[in-house]
N, CA, C and O atoms as a DFTB+ gen file, in Angstrom:
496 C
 N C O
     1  1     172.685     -63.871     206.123
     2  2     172.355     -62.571     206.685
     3  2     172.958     -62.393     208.079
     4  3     172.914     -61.315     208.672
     5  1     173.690     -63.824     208.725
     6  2     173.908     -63.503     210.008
     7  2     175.284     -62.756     210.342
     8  3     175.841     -62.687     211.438
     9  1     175.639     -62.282     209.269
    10  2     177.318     -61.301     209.575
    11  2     176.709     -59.920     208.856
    12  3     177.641     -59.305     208.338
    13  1     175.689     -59.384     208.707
    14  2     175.984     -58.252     207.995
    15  2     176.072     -56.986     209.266
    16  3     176.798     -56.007     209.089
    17  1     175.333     -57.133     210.404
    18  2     176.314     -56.111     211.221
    19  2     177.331     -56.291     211.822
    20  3     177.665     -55.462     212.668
    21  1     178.044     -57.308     211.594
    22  2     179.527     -57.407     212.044
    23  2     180.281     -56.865     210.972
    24  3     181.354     -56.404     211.360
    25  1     180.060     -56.756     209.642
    26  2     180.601     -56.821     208.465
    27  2     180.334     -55.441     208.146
    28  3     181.055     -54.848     207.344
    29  1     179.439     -54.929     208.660
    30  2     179.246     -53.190     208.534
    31  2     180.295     -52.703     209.683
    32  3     181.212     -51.895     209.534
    33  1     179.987     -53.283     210.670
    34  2     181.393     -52.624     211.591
    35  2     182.906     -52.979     211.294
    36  3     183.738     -52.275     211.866
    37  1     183.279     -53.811     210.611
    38  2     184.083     -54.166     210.420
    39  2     184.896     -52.854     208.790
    40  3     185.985     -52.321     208.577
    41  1     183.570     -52.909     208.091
    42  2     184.011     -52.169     207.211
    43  2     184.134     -50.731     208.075
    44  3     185.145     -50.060     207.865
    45  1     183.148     -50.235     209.036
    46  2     183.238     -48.701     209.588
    47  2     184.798     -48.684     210.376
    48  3     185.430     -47.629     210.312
    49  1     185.346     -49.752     211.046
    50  2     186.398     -49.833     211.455
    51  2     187.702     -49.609     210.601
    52  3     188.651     -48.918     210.972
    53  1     187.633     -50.165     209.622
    54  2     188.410     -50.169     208.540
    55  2     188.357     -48.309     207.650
    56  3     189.288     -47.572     207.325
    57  1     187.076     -48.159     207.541
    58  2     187.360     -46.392     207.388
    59  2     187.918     -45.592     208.314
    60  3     188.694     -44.669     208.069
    61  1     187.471     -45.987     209.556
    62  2     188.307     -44.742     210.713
    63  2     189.895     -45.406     210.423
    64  3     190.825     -44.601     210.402
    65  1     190.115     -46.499     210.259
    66  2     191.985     -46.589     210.113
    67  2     192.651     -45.802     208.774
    68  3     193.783     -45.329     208.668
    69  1     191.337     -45.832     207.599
    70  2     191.497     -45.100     206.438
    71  2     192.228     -43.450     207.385
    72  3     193.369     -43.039     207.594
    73  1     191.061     -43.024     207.666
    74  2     190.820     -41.430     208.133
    75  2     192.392     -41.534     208.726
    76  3     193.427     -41.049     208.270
    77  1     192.178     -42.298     209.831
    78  2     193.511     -41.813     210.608
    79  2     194.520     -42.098     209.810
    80  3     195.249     -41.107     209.789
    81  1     194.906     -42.866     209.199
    82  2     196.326     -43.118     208.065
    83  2     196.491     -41.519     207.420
    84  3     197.230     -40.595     207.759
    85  1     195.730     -41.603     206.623
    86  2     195.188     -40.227     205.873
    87  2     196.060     -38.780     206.620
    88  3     196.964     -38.069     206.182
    89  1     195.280     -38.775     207.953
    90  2     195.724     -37.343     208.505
    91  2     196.535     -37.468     209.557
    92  3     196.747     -36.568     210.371
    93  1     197.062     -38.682     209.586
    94  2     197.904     -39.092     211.080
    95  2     197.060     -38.569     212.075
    96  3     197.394     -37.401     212.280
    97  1     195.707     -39.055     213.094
    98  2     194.993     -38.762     213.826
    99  2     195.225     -39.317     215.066
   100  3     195.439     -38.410     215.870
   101  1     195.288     -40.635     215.681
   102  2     195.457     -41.522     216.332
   103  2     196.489     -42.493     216.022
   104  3     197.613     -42.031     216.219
   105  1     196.474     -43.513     215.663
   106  2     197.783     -44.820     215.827
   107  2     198.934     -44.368     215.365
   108  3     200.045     -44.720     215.761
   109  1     198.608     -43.291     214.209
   110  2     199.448     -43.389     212.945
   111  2     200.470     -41.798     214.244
   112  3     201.554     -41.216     214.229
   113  1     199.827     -41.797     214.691
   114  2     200.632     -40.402     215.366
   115  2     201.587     -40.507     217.002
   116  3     202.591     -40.011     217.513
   117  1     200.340     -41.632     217.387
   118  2     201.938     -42.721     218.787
   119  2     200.983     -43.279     218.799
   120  3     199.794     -42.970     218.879
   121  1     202.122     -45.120     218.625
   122  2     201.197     -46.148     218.437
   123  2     200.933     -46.257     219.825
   124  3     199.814     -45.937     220.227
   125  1     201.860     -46.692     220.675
   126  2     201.779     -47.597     222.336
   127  2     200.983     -46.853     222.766
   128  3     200.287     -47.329     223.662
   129  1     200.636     -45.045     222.269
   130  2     199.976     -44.596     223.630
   131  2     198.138     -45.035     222.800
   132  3     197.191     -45.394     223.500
   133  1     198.067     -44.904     221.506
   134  2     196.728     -45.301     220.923
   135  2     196.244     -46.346     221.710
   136  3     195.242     -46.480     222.413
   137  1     197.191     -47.053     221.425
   138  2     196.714     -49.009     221.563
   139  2     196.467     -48.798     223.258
   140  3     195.545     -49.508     223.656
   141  1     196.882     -48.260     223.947
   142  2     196.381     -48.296     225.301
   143  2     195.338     -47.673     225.294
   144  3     194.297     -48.301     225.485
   145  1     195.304     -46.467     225.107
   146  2     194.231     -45.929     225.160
   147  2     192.646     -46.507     224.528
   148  3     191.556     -46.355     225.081
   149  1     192.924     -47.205     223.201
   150  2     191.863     -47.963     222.555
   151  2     191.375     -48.934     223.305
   152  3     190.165     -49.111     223.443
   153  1     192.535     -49.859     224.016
   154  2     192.386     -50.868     225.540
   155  2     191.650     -50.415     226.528
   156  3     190.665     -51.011     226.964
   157  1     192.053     -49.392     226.924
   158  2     191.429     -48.883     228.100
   159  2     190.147     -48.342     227.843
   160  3     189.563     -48.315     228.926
   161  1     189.205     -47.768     226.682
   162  2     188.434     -47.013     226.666
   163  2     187.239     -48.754     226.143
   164  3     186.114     -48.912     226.617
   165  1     187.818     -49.642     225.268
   166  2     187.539     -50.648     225.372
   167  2     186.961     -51.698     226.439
   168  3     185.820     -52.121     226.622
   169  1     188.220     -51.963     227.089
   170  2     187.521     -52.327     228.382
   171  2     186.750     -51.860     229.252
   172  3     186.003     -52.595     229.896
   173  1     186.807     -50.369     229.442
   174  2     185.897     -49.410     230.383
   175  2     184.353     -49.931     229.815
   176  3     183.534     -50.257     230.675
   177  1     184.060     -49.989     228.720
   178  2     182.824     -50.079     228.159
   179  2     182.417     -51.398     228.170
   180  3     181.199     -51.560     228.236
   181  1     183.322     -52.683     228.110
   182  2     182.888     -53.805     228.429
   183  2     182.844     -54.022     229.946
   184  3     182.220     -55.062     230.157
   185  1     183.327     -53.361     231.267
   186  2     182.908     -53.836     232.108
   187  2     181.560     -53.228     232.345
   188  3     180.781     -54.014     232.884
   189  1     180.881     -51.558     231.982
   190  2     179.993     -51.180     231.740
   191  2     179.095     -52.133     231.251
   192  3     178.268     -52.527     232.074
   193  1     179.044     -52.575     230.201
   194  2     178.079     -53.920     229.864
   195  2     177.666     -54.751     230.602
   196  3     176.475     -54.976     230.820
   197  1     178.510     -55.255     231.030
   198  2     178.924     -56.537     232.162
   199  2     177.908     -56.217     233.171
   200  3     176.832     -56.811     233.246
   201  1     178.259     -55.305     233.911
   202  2     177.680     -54.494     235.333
   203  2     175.963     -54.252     234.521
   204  3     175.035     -54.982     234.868
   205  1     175.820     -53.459     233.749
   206  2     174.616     -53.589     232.678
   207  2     173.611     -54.941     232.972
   208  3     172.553     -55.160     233.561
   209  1     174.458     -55.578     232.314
   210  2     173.762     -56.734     231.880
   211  2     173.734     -57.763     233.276
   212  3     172.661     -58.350     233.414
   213  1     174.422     -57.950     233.960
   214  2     174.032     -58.472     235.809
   215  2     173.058     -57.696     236.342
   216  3     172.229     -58.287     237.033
   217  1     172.923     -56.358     236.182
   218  2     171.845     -55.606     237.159
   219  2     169.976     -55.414     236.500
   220  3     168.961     -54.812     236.851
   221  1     170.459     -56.473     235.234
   222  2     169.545     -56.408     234.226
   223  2     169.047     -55.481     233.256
   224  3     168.143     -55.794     232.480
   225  1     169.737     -54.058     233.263
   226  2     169.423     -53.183     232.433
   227  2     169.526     -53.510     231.206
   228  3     168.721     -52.979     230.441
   229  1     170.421     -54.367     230.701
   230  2     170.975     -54.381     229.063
   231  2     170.648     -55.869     228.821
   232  3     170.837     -56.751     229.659
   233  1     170.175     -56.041     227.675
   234  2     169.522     -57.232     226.902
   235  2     170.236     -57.204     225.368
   236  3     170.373     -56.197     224.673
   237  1     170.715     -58.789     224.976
   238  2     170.900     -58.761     223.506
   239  2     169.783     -58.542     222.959
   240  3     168.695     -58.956     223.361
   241  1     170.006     -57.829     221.940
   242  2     168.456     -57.475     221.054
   243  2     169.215     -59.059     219.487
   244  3     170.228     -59.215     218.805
   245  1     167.755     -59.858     219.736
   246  2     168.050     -60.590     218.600
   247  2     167.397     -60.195     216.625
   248  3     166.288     -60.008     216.125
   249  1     168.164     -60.216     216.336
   250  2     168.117     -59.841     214.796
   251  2     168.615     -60.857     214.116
   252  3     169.391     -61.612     214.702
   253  1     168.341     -61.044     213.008
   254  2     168.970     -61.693     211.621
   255  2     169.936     -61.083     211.303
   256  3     170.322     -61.697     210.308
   257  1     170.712     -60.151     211.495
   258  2     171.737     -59.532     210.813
   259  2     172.923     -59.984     211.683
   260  3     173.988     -60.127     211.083
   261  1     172.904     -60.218     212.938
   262  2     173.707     -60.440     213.968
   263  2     174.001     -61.901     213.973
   264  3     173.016     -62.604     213.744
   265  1     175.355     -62.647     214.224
   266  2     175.977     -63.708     213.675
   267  2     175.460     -64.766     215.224
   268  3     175.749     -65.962     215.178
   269  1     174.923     -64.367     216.146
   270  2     174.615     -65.256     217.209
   271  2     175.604     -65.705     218.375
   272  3     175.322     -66.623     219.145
   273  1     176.736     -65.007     218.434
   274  2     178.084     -65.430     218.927
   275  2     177.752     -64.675     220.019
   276  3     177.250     -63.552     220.043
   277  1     178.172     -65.603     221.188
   278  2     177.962     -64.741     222.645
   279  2     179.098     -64.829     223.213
   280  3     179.443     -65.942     223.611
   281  1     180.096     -63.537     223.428
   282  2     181.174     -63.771     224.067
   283  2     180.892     -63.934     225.689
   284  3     181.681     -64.608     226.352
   285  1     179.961     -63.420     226.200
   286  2     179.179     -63.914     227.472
   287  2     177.913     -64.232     227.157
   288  3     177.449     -64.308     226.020
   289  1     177.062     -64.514     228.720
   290  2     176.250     -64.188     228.838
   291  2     175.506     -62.611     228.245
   292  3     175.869     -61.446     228.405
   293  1     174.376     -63.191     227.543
   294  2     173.565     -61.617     226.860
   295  2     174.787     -60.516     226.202
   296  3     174.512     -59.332     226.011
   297  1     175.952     -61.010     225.941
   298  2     176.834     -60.246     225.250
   299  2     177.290     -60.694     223.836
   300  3     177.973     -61.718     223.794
   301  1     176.968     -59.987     222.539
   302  2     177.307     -60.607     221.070
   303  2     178.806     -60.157     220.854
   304  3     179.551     -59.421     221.501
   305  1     178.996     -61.072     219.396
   306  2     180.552     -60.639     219.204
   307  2     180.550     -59.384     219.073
   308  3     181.496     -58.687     219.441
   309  1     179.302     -58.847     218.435
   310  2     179.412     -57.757     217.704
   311  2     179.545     -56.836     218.391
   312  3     180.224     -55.950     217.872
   313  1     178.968     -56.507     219.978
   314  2     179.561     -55.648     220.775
   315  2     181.042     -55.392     221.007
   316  3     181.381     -54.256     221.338
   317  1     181.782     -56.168     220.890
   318  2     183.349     -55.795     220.993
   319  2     183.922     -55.118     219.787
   320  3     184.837     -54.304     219.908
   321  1     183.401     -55.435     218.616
   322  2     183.659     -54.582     217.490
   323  2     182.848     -53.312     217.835
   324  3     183.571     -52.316     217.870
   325  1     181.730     -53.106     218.061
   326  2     181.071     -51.701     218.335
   327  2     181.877     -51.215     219.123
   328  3     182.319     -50.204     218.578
   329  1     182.353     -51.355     220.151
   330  2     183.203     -50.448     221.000
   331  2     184.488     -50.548     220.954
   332  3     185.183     -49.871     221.711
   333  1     185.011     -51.391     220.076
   334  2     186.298     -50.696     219.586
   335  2     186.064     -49.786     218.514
   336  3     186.904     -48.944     218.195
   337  1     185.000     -49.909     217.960
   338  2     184.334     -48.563     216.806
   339  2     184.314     -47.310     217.338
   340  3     184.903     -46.272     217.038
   341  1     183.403     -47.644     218.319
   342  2     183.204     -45.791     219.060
   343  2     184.215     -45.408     219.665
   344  3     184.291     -44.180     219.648
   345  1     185.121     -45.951     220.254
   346  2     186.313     -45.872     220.903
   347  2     187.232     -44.960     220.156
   348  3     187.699     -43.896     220.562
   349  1     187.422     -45.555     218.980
   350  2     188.182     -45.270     217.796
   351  2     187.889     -44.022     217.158
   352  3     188.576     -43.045     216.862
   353  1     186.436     -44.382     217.001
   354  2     185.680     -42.886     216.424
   355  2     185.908     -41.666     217.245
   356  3     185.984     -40.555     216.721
   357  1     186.003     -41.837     218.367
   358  2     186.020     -41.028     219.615
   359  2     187.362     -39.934     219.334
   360  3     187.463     -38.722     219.147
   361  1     188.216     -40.980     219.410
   362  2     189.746     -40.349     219.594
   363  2     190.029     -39.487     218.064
   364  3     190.446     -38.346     217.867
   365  1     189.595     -40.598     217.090
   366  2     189.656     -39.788     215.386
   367  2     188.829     -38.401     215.867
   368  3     189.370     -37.297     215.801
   369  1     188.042     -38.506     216.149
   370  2     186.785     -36.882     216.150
   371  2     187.777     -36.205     216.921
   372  3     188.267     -35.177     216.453
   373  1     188.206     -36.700     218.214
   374  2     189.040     -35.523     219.216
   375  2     190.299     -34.947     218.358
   376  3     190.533     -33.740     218.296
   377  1     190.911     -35.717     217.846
   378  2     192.639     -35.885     217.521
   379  2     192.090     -34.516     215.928
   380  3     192.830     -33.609     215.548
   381  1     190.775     -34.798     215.381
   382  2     190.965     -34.156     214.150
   383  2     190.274     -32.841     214.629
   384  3     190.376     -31.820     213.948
   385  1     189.512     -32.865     215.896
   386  2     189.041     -31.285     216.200
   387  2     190.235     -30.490     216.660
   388  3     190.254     -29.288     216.397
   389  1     191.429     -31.145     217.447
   390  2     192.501     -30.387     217.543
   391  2     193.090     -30.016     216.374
   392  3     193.727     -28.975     216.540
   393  1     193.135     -30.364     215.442
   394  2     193.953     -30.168     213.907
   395  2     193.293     -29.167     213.439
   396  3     193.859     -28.087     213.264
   397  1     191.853     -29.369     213.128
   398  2     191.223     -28.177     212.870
   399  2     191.598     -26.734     213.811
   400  3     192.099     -25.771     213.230
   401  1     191.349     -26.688     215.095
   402  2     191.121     -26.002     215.699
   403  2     192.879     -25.401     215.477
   404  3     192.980     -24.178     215.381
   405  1     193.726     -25.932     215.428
   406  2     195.305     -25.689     215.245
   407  2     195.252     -24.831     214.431
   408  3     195.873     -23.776     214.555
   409  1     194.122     -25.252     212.930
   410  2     194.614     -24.825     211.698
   411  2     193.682     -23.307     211.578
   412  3     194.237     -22.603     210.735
   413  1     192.499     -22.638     212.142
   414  2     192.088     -21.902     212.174
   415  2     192.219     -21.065     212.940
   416  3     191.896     -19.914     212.646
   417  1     192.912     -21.490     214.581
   418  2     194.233     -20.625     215.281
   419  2     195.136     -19.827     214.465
   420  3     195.314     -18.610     214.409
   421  1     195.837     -21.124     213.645
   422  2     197.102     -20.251     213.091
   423  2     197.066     -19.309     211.920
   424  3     197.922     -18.438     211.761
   425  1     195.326     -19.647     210.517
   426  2     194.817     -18.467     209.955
   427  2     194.497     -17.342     211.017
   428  3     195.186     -16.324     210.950
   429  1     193.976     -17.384     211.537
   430  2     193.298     -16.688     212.929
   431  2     194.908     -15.357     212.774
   432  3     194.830     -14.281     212.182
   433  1     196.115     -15.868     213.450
   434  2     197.145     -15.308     214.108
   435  2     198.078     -14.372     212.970
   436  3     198.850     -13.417     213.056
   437  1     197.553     -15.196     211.913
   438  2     198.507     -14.516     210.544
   439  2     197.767     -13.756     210.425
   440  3     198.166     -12.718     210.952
   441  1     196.018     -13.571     209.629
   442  2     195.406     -12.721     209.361
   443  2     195.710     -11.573     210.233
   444  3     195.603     -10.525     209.595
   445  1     196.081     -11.376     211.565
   446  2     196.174     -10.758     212.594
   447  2     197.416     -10.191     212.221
   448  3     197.426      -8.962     212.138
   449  1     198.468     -10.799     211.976
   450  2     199.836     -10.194     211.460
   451  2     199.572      -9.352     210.695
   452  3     199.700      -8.149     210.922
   453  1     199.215      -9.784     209.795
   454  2     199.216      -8.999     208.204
   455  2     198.170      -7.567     208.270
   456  3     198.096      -6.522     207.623
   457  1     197.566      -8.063     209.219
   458  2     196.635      -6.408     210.126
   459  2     197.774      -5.842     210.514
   460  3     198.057      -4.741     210.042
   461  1     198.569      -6.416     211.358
   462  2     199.183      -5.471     211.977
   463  2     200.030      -4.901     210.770
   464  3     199.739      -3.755     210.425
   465  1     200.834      -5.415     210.222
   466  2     201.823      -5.130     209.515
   467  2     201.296      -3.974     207.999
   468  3     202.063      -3.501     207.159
   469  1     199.957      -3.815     208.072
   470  2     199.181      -3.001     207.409
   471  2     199.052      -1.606     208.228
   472  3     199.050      -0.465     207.766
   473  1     198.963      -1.955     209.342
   474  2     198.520      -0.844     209.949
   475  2     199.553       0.179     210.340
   476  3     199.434       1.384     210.558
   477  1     200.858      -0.818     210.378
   478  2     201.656       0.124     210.652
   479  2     202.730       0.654     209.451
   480  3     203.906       1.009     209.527
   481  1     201.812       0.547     208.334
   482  2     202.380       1.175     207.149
   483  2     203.342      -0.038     206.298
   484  3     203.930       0.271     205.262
   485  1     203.412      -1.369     206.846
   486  2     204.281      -1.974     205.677
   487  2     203.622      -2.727     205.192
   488  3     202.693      -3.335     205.724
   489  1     204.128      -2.831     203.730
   490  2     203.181      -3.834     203.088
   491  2     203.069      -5.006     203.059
   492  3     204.204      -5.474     203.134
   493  1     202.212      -5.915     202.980
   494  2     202.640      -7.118     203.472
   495  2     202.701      -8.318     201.525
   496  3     203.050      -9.498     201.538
């Protein structure tokens, strides 16, 4: 029982690479600038922890599901997979609200054409 939330993140990780393959969202769309960005939003959140967990706010919560691996002090493996998760999730949600938002712009601009092009007597 001691990998099954590493093994759930691992599989949730593995769907957001699905998603992004899928719609070219993140890596699949510029790798060097992803992979930094995944780095950087990565590390931002582990020194957050860090600082956390010295000032005493943040505690490992112990469970059976969790494999016992402390990459620090009061820090599990499984936190580094979680925040390369949300990290990931982050940029997939942003990268696919622009796509959307692209794609109901550009219905948006045609419907608008085809008004116009009605209105002023041609058919469309």
């Amino acid at each position: 029982m001691g990998f099954v939330y590493l093994a759930a993140l691992l599989v949730s990780l593995f769907g957001m690479v699905m998603l992004d393959r899928r719609f070219h969202l993140f890596f699949w769309r510029d790798v060097p600038r992803a992979a930094v960005t995944l780095l950087v939003g990565v590390v931002f959140f582990l020194i957050w922890d860090v600082v956390g967990i010295d000032l005493g706010i943040f505690f490992r919560g112990e469970t059976s599901f969790m494999t016992g691996v402390l990459v620090a002090t009061e820090l599990p493996l499984e936190e580094l997979f979680f925040l390369a998760l949300l990290c990931y999730l982050t940029m997939n949600l942003l990268a696919g609200a622009r796509m959307a938002a692209v794609v109901v712009l550009d219905r948006r601009d045609e419907s608008h054409a085809r008004a116009g092009r009605r209105a002023d007597g041609v058919a469309s």
